[in-house]
Phi, psi and omega in degrees: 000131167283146147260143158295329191286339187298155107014282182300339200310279166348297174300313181263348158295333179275296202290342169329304216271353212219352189271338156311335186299094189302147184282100166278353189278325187298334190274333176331303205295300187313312179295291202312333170279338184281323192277002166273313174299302175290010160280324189276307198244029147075201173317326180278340159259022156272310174301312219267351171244036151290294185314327199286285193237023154208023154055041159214166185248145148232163207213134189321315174325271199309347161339292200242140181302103234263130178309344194271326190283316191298343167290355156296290239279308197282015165262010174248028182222157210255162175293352206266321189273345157241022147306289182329278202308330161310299214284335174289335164307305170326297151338291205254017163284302197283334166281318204268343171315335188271349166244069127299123165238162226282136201285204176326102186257168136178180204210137101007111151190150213010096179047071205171079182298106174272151173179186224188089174268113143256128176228156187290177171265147189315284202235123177226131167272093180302127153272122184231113166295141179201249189060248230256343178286156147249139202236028191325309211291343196250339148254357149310304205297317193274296197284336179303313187294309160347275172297296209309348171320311175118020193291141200248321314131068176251153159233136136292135178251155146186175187269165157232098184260162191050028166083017177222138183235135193311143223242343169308330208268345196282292156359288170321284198315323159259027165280324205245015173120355188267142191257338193224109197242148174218144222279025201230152184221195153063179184323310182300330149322322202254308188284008160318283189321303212273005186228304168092181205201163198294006172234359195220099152297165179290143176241160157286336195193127158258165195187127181128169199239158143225193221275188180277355171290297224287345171295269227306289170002293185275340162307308186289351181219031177253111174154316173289333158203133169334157154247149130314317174142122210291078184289158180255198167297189206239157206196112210234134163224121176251123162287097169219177201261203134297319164282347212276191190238093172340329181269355182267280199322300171328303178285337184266353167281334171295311198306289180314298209276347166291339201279297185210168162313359181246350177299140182247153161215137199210087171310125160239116166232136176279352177263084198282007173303303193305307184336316182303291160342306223261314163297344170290319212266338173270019138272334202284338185265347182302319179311335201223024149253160178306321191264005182326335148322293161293340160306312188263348152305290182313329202264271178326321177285293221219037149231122164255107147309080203257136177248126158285175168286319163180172238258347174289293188269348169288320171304337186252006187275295175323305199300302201260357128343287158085059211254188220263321175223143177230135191243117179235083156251108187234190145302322168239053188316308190324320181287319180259341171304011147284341158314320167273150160298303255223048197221095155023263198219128187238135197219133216229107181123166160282337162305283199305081178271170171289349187258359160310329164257343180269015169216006153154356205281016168164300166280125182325153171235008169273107190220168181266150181234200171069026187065009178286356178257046153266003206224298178282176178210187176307156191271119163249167150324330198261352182289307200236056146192133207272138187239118141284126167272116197256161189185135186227097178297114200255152168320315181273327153287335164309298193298326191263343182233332177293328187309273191332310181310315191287313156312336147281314187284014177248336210269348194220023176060051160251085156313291169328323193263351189263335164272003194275320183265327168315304193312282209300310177319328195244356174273330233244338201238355190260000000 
């Protein structure tokens, strides 16, 4: 247990925070050799580290994922599932429809037409993580914001190891519309995407999260086509009370602490009963999950139990943190979200576990971590669409603004620009 009143707090909250941090220097060189290789030799260095680090071959026919395997795919998953898999489409469609925002636009004032061209973006690539795990929810999330955008051109990427691919994520894909999934992963995939080889066109913007290849990667060629954003491990801070029910809190800092060994979970409370609590109830429910290993790794490295002074320093602990998801089980949850600053994803109430928003009920779970949401937000509709500016200059803006145009532009040694507006001035007015 931690206190906010130590000395040290500052200091170990800081090395918590920072002790999460996955090693990127042993991995550069290698995405770097990869993203050279496919650059150079194509499609022949696609194959050749398909076969290399997910053990099937393939040939420009087999690339892409076939009407025959998804039809494989919907006899091994039952119908009750892909009811589930309906109703989270539902959802989370209908949530992302409310940020749709107002197209094109423009407006007249002094001598001078203004406007705002927005459009989607042409082509987005998905990234889907898979092999022996299924990730559907990650292509609800990443491709739904997509179409309602209007993007007419999603591909899909994911592994197939050993020549199989888990049949929920083929299933995701085509429940919500994606037509063209290809059969390749990892760093070589993203640099596919991003340079592109006669059987994998070029894309404009990736999007989906993977292993530390497939991060370092998309790190590595964003400019050459957009990201979404480099995620990191994943990180639950719960804000609770005195009231809250020790057995929620629990299972959901275990819930977190599951996805890998870099995950952080972090309880803030002014109640060191509950603390007490909350630790009795993570040995007692740690016993009978599957992942217990990467749990209590993820726990030893990056979980902490903090007792505050009172829910006033917990909202500001929660702030500079800035973690990727916040659980406020309070009495008023409602009275302290104006309060936060700083969050990902904010889940409001004892009902509201995360995964409740990480399987389907509305809001994106592609979210920034690592303290970026002090800066990021969540993956939306406005993630895949692009804006122009537009300006139509009329003889009477000309006359009222250019003199000044010419005059900043002598002003910053630019002649050319400054004779660009003399030539119309003396043509439109002498």
């Amino acid at each position: 247990m931690l206190k906010t009143s130590a000395k040290s707090f500052t200091r170990d909250l800081n090395y918590l925070l920072n002790s999460q941090q996955t090693p990127e220097s042993a991995y550069q060189k290698e995405v770097q050799r990869i993203i050279s290789d496919i650059k150079r030799k194509k499609d022949q260095a696609l194959f050749g580290l398909t076969k290399k680090f997910d053990k099937h071959s393939l040939t420009p026919k087999s690339i892409e994922v076939s009407p025959v395997e998804i039809e494989r795919a919907y006899d091994q998953v039952s119908r009750k599932s892909i009811q589930s898999f309906n109703k989270a489409i539902k959802n989370i469609r209908t949530y992302h429809r409310q940020q749709k925002q107002q197209g094109s636009w423009r407006f007249s004032l002094g001598g001078c037409t203004y406007g705002m061209q927005s459009l989607p973006i042409d082509r987005v690539g998905l990234y889907v993580p898979g092999g022996r795990a299924a990730y559907p929810s990650t292509v609800f999330m990443n491709a739904i914001p997509a179409q309602i955008a209007g993007v007419k051109n999603i591909v899909m990427v994911t592994p197939f190891p050993n020549g199989e691919c888990n049949p929920y994520t083929l299933i995701a894909a085509d429940l919500v519309g994606i037509k063209t999934i290809y059969k390749v992963a990892g760093a070589q995939a993203i640099a596919a995407l991003a340079y592109g080889t006669p059987c994998i066109p070029k894309v404009d913007k990736i999007v989906g999260p993977g292993n530390i290849f497939v991060a370092l990667a998309k790190q590595q060629v964003y400019g050459i086509v957009d990201i979404d954003a480099i995620a990191g491990p994943s990180e639950v801070v719960i804000i609770a009370d005195d009231k809250a029910d020790p057995s929620y809190v629990a299972a959901d800092l275990l819930a977190q602490a599951e996805h890998d060994p870099f995950s952080t979970s972090i309880l803030l409370t002014p109640s060191e009963h509950l603390i007490r609590k909350v630790f009795q109830q993570m040995q007692l429910q740690i016993v009978s999950l599957n992942r217990r290993p990467i749990i209590e790794e993820a726990l030893k490295n990056n979980g902490a139990l903090i007792k505050t002074d009172d829910l006033k320093e917990a909202i500001s602990v929660a702030n500079e943190i800035a973690p990727e998801h916040l659980q406020i089980i309070t009495r008023h949850p409602g009275k302290i979200l104006p309060h936060v600053r700083h969050a990902g994803a904010i889940f409001l109430g004892p009902l509201t576990s995360v995964p409740m928003g990480d399987y389907g009920c509305g809001p994106n779970h592609v979210l920034p971590t690592g303290g970026t949401a002090r800066f990021f937000s969540p993956l939306g509709v406005y993630d895949f669409i692009k804006h122009s500016s537009v300006l139509e200059v009329h003889p009477r803006g000309l006359k009222d603004f250019g003199p000044e145009v010419i005059r900043m532009a002598y002003f910053e040694g630019l002649t050319a620009h400054a004779e660009s507006v003399k030539l119309r001035l003396h043509k439109e007015f002498s």
